[in-house]
KEBAKOL-315150 format. One record per residue: residue in one letter; x, y, z of N, C-alpha, C in turn. Coordinates in steps of 0.2 Angstrom, whole numbers, padded with zeros to 4 digits, always signed. Layout:
AXYZXYZXYZ...
! end
This chain:
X-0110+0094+0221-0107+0096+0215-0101+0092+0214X-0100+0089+0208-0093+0084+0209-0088+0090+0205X-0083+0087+0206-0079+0090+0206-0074+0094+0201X-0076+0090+0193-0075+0093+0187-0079+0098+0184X-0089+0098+0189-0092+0102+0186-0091+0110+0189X-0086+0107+0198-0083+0112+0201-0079+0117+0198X-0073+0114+0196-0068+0115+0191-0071+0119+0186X-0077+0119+0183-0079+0122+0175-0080+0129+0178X-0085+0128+0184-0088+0134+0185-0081+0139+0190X-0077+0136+0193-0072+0139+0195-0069+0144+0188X-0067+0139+0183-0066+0144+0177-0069+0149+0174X-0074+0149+0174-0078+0154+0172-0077+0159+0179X-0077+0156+0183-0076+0163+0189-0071+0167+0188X-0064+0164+0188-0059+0168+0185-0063+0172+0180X-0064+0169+0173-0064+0173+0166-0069+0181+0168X-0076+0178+0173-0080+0184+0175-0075+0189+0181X-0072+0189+0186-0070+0195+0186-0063+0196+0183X-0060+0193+0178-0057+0198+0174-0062+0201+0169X-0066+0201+0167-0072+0204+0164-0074+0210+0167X-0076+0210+0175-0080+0214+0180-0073+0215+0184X-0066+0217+0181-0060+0216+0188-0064+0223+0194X-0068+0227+0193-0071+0232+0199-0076+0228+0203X-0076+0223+0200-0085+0218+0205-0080+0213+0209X-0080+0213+0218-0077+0207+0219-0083+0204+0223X-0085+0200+0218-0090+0194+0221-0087+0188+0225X-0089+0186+0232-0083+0181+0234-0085+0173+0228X-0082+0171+0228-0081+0165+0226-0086+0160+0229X-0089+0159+0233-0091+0154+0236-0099+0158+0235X-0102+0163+0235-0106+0165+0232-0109+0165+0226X-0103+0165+0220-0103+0162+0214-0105+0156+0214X-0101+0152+0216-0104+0145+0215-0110+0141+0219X-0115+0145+0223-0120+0146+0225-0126+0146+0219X-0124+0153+0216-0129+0155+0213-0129+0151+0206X-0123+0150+0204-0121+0145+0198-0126+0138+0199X-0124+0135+0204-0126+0129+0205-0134+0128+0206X-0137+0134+0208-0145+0134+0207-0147+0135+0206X-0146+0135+0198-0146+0137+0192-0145+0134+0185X-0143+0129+0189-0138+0124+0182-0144+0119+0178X-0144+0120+0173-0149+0116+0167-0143+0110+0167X-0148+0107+0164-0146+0100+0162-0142+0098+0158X-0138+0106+0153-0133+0103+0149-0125+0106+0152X-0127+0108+0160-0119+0109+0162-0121+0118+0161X-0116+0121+0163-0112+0128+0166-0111+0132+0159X-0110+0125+0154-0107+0130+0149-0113+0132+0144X-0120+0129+0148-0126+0131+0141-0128+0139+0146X-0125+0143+0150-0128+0149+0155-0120+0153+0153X-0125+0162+0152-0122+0166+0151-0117+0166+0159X-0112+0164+0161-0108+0163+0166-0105+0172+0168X-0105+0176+0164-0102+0180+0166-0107+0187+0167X-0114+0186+0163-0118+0189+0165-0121+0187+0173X-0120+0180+0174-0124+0178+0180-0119+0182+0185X-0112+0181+0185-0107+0186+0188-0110+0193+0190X-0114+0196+0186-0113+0201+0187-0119+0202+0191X-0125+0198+0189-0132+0199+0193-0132+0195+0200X-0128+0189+0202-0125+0189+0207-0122+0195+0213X-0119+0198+0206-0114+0204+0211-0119+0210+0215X-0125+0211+0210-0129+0216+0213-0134+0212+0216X-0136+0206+0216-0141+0205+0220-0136+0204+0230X-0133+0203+0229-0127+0203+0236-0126+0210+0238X-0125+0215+0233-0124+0222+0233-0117+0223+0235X-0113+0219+0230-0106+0221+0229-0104+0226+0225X-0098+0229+0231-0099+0236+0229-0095+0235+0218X-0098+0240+0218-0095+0244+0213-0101+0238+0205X-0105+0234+0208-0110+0229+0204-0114+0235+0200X-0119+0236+0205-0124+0241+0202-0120+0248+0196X-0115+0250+0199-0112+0254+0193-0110+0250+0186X-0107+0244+0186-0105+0241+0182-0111+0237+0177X-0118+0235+0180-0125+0235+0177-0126+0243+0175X-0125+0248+0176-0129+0251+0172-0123+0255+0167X-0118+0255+0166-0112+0255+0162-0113+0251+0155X-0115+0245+0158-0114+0239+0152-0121+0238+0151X-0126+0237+0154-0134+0238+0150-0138+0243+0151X-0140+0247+0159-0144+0250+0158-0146+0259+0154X-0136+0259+0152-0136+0263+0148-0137+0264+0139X-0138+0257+0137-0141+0256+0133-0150+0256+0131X-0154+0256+0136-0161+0255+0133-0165+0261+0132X-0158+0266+0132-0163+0274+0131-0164+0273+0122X-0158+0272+0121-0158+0271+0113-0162+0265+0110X-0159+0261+0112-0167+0253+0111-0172+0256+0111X-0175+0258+0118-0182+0262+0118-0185+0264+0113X-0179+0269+0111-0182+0276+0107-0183+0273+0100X-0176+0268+0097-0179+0265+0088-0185+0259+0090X-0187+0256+0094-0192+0253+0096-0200+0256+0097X-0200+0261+0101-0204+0268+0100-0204+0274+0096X-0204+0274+0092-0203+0280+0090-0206+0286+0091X-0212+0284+0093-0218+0290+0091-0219+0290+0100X-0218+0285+0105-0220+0286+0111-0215+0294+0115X-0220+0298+0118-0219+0303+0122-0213+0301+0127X-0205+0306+0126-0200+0305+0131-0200+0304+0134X-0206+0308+0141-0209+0307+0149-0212+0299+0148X-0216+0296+0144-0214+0289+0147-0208+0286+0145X-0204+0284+0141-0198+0283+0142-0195+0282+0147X-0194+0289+0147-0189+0288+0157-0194+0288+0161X-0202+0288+0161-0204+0283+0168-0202+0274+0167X-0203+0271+0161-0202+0265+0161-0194+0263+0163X-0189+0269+0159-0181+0267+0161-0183+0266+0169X-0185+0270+0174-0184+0270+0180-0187+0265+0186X-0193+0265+0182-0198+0258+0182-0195+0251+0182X-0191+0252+0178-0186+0246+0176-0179+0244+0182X-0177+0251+0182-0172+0251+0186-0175+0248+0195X-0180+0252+0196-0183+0250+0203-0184+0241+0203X-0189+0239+0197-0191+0235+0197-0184+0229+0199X-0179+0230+0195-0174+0224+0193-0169+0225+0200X-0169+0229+0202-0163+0231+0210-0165+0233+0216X-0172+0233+0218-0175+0235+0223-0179+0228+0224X-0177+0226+0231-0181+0219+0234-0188+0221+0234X-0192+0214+0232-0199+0213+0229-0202+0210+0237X-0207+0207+0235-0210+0206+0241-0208+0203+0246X-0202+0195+0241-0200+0191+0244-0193+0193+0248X-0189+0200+0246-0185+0203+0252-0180+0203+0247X-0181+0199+0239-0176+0199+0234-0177+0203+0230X-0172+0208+0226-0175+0211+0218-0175+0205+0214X-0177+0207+0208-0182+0203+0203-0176+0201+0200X-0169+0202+0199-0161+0202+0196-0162+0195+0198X-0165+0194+0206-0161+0188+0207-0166+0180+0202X-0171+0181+0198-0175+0178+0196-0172+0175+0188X-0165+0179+0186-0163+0178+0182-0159+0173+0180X-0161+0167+0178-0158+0161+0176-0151+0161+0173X-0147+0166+0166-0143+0166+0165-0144+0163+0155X-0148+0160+0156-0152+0157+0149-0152+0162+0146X-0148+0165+0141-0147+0172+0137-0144+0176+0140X-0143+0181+0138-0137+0188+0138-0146+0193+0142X-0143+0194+0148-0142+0198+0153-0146+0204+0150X-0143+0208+0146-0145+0215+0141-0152+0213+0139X-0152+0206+0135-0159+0204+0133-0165+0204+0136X-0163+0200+0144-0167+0201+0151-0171+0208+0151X-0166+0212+0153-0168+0217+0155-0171+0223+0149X-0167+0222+0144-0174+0226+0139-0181+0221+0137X-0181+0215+0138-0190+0213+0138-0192+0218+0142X-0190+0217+0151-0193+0221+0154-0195+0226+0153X-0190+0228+0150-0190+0237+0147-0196+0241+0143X-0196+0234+0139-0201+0234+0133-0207+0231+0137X-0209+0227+0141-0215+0227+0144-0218+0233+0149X-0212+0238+0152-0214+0242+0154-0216+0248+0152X-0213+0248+0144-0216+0253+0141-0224+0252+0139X-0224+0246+0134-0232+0246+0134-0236+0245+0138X-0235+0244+0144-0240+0245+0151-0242+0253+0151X-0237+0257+0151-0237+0265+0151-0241+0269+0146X-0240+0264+0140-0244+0268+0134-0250+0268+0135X-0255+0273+0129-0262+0270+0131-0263+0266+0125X-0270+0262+0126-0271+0258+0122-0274+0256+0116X-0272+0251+0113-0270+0253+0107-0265+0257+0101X-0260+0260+0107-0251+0263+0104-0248+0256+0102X-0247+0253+0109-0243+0248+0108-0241+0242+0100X-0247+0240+0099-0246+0238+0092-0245+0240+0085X-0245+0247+0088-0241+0250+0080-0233+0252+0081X-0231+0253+0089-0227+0255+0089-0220+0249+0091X-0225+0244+0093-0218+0237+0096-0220+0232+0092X-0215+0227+0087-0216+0222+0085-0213+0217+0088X-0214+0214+0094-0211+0209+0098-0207+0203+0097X-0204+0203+0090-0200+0201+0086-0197+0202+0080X-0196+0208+0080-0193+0213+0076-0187+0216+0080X-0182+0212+0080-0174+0214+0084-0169+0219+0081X-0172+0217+0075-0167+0221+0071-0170+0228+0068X-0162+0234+0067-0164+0240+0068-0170+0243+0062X-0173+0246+0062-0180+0247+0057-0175+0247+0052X-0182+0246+0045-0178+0246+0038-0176+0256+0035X-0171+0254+0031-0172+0262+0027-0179+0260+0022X-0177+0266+0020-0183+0266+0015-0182+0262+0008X-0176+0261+0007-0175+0255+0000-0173+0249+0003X-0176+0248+0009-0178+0241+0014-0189+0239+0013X-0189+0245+0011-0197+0244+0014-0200+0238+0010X-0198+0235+0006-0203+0231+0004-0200+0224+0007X-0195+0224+0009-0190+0215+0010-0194+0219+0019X-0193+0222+0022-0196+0223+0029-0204+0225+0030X-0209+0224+0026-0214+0222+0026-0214+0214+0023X-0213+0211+0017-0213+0203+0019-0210+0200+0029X-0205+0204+0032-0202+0200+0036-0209+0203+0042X-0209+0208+0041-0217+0208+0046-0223+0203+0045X-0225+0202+0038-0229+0198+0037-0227+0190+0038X-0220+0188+0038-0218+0180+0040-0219+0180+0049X-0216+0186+0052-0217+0186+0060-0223+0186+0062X-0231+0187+0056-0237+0188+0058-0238+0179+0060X-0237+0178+0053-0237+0170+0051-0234+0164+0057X-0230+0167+0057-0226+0163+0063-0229+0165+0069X-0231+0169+0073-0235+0171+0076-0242+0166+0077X-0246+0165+0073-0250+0163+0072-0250+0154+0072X-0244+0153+0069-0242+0146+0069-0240+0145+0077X-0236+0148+0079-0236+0146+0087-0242+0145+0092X-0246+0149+0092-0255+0149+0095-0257+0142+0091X-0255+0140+0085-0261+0133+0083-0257+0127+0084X-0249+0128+0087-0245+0124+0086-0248+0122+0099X-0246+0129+0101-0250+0128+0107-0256+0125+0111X-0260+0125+0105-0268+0121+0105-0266+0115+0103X-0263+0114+0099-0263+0107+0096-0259+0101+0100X-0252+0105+0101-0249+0099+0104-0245+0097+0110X-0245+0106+0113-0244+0104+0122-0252+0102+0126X-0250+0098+0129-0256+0097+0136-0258+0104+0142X-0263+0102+0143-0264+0108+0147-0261+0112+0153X-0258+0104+0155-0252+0106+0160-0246+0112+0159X-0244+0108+0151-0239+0113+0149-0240+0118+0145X-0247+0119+0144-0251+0127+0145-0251+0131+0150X-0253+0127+0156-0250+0131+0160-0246+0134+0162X-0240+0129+0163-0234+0131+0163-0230+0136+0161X-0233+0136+0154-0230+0142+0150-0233+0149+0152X-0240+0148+0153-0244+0156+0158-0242+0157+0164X-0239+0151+0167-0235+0154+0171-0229+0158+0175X-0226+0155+0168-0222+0157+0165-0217+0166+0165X-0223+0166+0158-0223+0170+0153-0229+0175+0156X-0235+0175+0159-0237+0179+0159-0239+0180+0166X-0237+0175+0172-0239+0178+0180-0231+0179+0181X-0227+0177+0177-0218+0180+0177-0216+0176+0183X-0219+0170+0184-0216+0168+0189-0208+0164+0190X-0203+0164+0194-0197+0161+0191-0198+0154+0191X-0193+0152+0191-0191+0145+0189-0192+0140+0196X-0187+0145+0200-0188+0144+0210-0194+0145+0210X-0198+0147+0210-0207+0148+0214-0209+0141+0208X-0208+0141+0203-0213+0134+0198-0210+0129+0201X-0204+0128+0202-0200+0121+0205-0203+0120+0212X-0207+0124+0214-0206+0123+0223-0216+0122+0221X-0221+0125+0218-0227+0123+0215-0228+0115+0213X-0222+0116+0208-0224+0109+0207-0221+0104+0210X-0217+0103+0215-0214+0098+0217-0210+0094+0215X-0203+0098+0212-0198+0097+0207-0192+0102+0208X-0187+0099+0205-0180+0103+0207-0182+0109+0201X-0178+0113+0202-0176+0122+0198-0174+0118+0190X-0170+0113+0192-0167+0110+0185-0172+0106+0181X-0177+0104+0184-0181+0100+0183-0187+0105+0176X-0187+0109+0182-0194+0115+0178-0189+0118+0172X-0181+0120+0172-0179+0121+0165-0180+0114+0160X-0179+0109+0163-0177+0104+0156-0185+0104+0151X-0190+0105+0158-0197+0104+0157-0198+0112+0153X-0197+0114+0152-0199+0121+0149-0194+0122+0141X-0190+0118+0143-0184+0118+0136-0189+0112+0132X-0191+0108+0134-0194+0104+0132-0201+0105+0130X-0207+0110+0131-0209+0111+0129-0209+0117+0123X-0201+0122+0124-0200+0125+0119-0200+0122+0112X-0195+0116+0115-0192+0114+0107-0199+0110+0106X-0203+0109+0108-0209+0104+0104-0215+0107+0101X-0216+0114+0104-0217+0121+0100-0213+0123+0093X-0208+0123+0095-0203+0126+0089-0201+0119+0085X-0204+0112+0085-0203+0107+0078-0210+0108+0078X-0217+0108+0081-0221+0110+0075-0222+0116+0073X-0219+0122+0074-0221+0127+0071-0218+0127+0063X-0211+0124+0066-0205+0124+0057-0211+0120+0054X-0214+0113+0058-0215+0110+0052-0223+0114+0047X-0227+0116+0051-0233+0119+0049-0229+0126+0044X-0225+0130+0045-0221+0137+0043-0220+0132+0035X-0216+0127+0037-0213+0123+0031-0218+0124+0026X-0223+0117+0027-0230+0114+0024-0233+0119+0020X-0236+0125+0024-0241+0129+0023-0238+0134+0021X-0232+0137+0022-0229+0143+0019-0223+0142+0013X-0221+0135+0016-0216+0134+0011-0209+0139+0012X-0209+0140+0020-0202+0145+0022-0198+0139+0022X-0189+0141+0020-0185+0138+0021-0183+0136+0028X-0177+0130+0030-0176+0132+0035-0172+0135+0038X-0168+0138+0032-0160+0144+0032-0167+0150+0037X-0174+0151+0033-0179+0157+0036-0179+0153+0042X-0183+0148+0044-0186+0147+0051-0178+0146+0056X-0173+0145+0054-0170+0147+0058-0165+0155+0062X-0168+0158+0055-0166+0164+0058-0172+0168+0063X-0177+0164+0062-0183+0165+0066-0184+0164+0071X-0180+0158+0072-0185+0155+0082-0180+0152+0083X-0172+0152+0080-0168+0148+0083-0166+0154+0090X-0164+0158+0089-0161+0163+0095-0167+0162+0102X-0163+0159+0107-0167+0158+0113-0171+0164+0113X-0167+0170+0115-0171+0177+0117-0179+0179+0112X-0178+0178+0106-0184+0179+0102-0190+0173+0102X-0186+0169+0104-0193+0163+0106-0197+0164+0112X-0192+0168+0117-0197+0169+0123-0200+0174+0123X-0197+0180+0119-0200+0186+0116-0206+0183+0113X-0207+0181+0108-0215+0176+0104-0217+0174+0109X-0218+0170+0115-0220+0167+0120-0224+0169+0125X-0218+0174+0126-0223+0183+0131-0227+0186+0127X-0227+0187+0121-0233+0189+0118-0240+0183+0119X-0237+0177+0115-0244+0174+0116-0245+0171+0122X-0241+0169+0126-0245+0168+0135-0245+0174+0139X-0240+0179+0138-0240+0185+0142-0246+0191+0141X-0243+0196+0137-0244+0203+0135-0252+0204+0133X-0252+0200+0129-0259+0196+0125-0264+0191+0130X-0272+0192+0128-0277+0187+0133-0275+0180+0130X-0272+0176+0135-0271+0170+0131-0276+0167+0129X-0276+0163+0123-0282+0160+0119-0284+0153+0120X-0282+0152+0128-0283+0144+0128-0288+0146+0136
! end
């Protein structure tokens, strides 16, 4: 690592534990995890101070796991619950604790699944997909698509909402569907794969880099790269066929977390169609 890109992550180390001043993560453990992690446009395209913290609990520095469930895992009771409405409490908190085992209790390979975290979005987001996958694993079938719209982030409409929040379900359908013809038509098989495995064997970035015979940075540039060639043809099909602006298609697919949220649905959640 030379020596200015030292210097960047060194800052961000400062700025994270006065953020986490209870977390003391040593420094040389920071710029481990940073450094195996780092995408191709540098330190400063990664949530730095989220990685802080999921560093700190994958080492199980004291006072880490308190401060994860402080700042996110106290949040997904309420997420859950405007996200499901109609779903039974008792699943809830089996998925809350489902979730909790899953992300901080070591997996087969000796690690929790925390440490699979890239840092590519906000941390909170991370861990409510999982949230939200493990609620609709829980449901029975056929609940789950009335009650989770996998792209629908924002909090439900009122009722002098209901007709502008039915068109934006009916553009998410659209979009939705443009993604799957955009899939077929202009990644390769390879990066079909890719993406299922992604998206729906949940494989990390570490286990794809070490399959394919390629650095950790490699398999991001190459996955960033078949995002954004999904996401120029779907704008241009959305454009063409629907005639959405692109003020709409960017509030649609531009937020990283919501494009991988569409993603997990068509290569994960869902039988993929290729």
């Amino acid at each position: 690592m030379d020596m200015e890109l030292t210097r960047s992550i060194l800052e961000a180390y400062a700025a994270a534990r006065a953020a986490w001043p209870r977390v003391d993560l040593p420094k040389d453990q920071f710029l481990r995890h940073v450094e195996a992690r780092l995408p191709e446009g540098g330190p400063g395209a990664l949530a730095l101070q989220d990685l802080y913290l999921a560093c700190a609990c994958v080492h199980q520095v004291r006072g880490a796991n308190e401060a994860l469930e402080a700042a996110h895992f106290s949040r997904l009771p309420g997420a859950l619950r405007r996200r499901f409405r109609n779903a039974p409490e008792a699943t809830l908190d089996e998925a809350l604790q489902l979730v909790r085992q899953k992300v901080l209790l070591p997996g087969e390979d000796g690690a929790p699944h925390l440490a699979t975290y890239e840092g590519q979005g906000s941390l909170y987001q991370w861990i409510k997909i999982i949230a939200i996958r493990q609620v609709i694993k829980l449901l029975p079938p056929g609940d789950a698509p009335e009650l989770f719209d996998p792209l629908s982030w924002s909090e439900p409409a009122s009722p002098r909402d209901e007709e502008r929040s039915h068109a934006t379900r009916e553009l998410h359908e659209r979009l939705r569907e443009v993604f799957r013809e955009a899939a077929a038509s202009v990644l390769t098989e390879e990066e079909r794969s890719l993406l299922g495995q992604y998206y729906k064997q949940q494989m990390s970035q570490k286990s794809l880099s070490t399959l394919y015979g390629t650095s950790q940075a490699g398999i991001s540039r190459r996955l960033a790269l078949v995002r954004e060639t999904l996401g120029a043809e779907a704008r241009s099909l959305m454009r063409s066929r629907y005639g959405v602006s692109v003020e709409e298609l960017g509030s649609l697919i531009a937020d990283q977390s919501r494009l991988d949220v569409t993603l997990s649905r068509i290569f994960g959640s869902e039988p993929s169609p290729f």
